[in-house]
N, C-alpha and C positions, 0 to 999 in steps of 0.2 A: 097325537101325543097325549102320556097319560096328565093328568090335572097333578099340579101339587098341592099337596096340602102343608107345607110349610113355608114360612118367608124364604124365598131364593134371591140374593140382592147379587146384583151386575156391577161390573167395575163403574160405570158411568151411575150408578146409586150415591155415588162417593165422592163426583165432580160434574156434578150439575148445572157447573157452567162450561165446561170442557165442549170438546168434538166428541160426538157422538162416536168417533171409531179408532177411539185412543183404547188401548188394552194393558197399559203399562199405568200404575200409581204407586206413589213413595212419600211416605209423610213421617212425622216423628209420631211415635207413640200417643204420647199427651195429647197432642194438638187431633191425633184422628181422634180420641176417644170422646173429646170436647164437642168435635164439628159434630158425629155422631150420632146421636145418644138413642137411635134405633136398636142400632147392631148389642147392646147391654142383653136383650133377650134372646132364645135361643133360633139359632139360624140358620142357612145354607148362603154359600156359596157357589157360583158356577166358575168359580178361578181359584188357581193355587195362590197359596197365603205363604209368605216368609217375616215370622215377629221374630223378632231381636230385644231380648230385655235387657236395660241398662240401669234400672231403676225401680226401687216398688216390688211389693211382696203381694201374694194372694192363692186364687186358683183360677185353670184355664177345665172348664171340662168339655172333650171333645167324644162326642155319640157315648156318652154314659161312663167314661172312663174319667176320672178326674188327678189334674196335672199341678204341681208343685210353681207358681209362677215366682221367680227370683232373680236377682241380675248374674248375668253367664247361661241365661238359659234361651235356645232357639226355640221355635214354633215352627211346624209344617204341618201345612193343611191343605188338600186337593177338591175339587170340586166335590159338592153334595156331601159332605162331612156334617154333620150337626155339633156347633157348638157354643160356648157361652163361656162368660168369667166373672170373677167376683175379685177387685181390683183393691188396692189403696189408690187415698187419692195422689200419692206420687207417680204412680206405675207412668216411666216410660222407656224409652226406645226407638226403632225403628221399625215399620210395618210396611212389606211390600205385597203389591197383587202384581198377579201379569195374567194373562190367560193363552189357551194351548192356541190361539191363533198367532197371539204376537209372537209368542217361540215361533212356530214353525214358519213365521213366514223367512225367518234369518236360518231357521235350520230346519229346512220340509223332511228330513229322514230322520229325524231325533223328536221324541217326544219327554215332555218333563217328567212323568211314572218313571221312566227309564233310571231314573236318579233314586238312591236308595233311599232315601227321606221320605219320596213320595208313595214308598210302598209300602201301604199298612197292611197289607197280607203280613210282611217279615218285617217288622220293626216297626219301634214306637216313635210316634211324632216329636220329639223332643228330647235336643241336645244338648248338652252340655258345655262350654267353650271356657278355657283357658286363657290367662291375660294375653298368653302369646296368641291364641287362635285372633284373639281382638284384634291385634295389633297387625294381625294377616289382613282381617277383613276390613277394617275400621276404611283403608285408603278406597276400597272396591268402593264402600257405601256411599263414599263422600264424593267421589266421581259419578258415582249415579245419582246422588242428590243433585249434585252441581247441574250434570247432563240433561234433568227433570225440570230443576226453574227453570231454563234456557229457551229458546226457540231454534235451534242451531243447524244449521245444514246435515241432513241426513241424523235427526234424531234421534230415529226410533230406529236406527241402523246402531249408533253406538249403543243406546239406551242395552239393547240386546245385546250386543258385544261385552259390557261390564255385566250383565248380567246372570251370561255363559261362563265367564270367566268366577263369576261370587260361586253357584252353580257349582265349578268344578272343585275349587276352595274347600268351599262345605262338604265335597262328597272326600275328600281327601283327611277332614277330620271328622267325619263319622265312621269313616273305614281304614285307621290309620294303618299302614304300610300293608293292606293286601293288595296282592295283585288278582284283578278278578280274570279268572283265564280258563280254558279248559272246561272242565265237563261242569263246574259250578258255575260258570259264566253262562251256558247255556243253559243248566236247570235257575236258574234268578231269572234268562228272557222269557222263557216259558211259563215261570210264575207269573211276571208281571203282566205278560199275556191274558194266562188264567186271568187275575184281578182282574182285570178290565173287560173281557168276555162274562163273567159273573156276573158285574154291575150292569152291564145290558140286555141281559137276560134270563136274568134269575128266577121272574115272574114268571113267564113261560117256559122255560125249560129246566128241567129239573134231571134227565138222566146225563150221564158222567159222560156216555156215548156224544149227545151233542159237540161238548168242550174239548172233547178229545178229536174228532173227526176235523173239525175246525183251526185244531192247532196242528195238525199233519202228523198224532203222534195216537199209539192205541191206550185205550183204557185204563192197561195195567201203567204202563210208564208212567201214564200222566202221575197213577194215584202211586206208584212209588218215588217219585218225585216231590208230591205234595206231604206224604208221608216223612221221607227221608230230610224235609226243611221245615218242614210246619209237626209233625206229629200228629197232622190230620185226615184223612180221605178228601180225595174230591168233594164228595157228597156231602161229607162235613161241612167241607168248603161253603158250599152251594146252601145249603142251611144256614150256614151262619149270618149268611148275608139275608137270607128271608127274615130272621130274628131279628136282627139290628134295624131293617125297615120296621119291624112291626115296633120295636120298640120305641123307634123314632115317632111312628105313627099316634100310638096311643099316649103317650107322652104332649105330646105337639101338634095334635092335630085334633079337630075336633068331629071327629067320627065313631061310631059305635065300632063294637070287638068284631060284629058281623060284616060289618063294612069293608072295616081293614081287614080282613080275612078273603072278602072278594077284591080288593083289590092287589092282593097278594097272590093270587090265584086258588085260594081256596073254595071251592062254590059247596065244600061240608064242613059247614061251620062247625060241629063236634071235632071231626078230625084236626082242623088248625087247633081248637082249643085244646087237645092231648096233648099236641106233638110242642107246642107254647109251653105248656105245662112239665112235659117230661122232660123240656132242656133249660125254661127259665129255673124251675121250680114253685113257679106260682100261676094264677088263673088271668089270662090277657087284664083284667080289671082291678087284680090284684097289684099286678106290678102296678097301673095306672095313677092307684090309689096312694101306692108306697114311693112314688116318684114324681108327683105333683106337688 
């Protein structure tokens, strides 16, 4: 397994005195941010993140993109994301983790990507909510809080129940009244596919052929597909994601430009430095320098 070079913190980072093989946590905003006070620098996750603001202004920035934080506004974040915030000291809310094991154990054919929030190929991590969307979700949360102080027969069976149901809620007001069907329904499973074939492979495999072969579909589909939703190529694709590492990298990590270059798969350290330079617009040290 490759080494990380960023903090990656685990749901049990967050309850330290809990079971070791709980995957589900729910706290109010405030009170996580207090228990905390690690997660303030920039970070990873190996679980999906759901913030709920009710309270408090500032910024959330997630892998280099920086986010408006105010009350009516969601959060979603999926494993290995890099990010950080700059708070008032009012900021709260509710913040939930779960990870893809506690889903699948209640639903082994569903994964949580599959949900459009969690796909930052096509859309941006943060939504927007309505007094009335509150007033949808408010009862979900307050059953999952309730369900969380508890000890209760078959917990982590409801626990997951209210949580497919918050889940479905939120995908109904991020996508209000489409129905996803037909040929777009299966150009979205094939993206989210893609994303997540990417992220595991990115390092080493770099031709379009791989990702296509893999997903049952030829070359051109794929990249008329990614084309016709993204405005990108595959291959774009596949780049974009070796850039955001690298920038994660040199930002966060304390490794030379050649380093992160071999651990990215580059072993011609000139050629990462062009290709760095022809899409960031600046020299891997450059950006370093302008972003620390």
């Amino acid at each position: 397994m490759a080494k990380e070079h960023l903090p990656i913190y685990q749901i049990q980072d967050f309850e330290a005195r809990s079971r070791k093989d709980r995957y589900f946590y729910i706290s109010s905003f405030s009170a996580h941010l207090q228990e905390h006070l690690f997660i303030r620098k920039p970070h990873k996750h190996d679980f999906y993140i759901i913030l709920f603001v009710t309270q408090g202004q500032g910024t959330h920035t997630i892998d280099f993109k920086t986010y408006d934080v105010q009350p009516g506004n969601v959060f979603f974040l999926t494993p290995g994301q890099v990010h950080s915030w700059e708070l008032s000291s009012d900021a709260d809310g509710l913040i939930i983790f779960f990870s893809q094991e506690f889903y699948a154990k209640e639903y082994p054919h569903r994964m949580p990507f599959e949900f459009p929030f969690f796909n930052a190929l096509l859309y941006n991590p943060v939504l927007r909510i309505s007094q009335a969307h509150e007033n949808t979700l408010m009862p979900i949360l307050q059953l999952l809080q309730q369900e969380y102080r508890q000890n209760g027969l078959m917990r982590d069976v409801a626990l997951s129940r209210y949580l497919d149901i918050l889940l479905i809620e939120l995908t109904r007001i991020f996508k209000p009244g489409e129905a996803v069907k037909g040929t777009f329904a299966k150009d979205l499973a094939l993206l989210q596919q893609l994303e997540r074939l990417i992220d595991l492979h990115y390092k080493e495999q770099q031709p379009v052929s791989f990702y296509a072969e893999r997903l049952h579909v030829t070359p051109k589909h794929l990249n008329d597909v990614c084309r016709n939703a993204l405005n990108k190529t595959t291959k774009e694709l596949i780049q974009d994601r070796t850039l955001l590492e690298a920038q994660r990298l040199l930002v966060h990590a304390d490794l030379t430009s050649s380093q992160i270059a071999a651990e990215l798969g580059y072993f011609d350290n000139t050629y990462f430095f062009r290709f760095f330079k022809k899409h960031i617009g600046c020299t891997p040290e450059q950006f370093r320098a302008s972003n620390k």
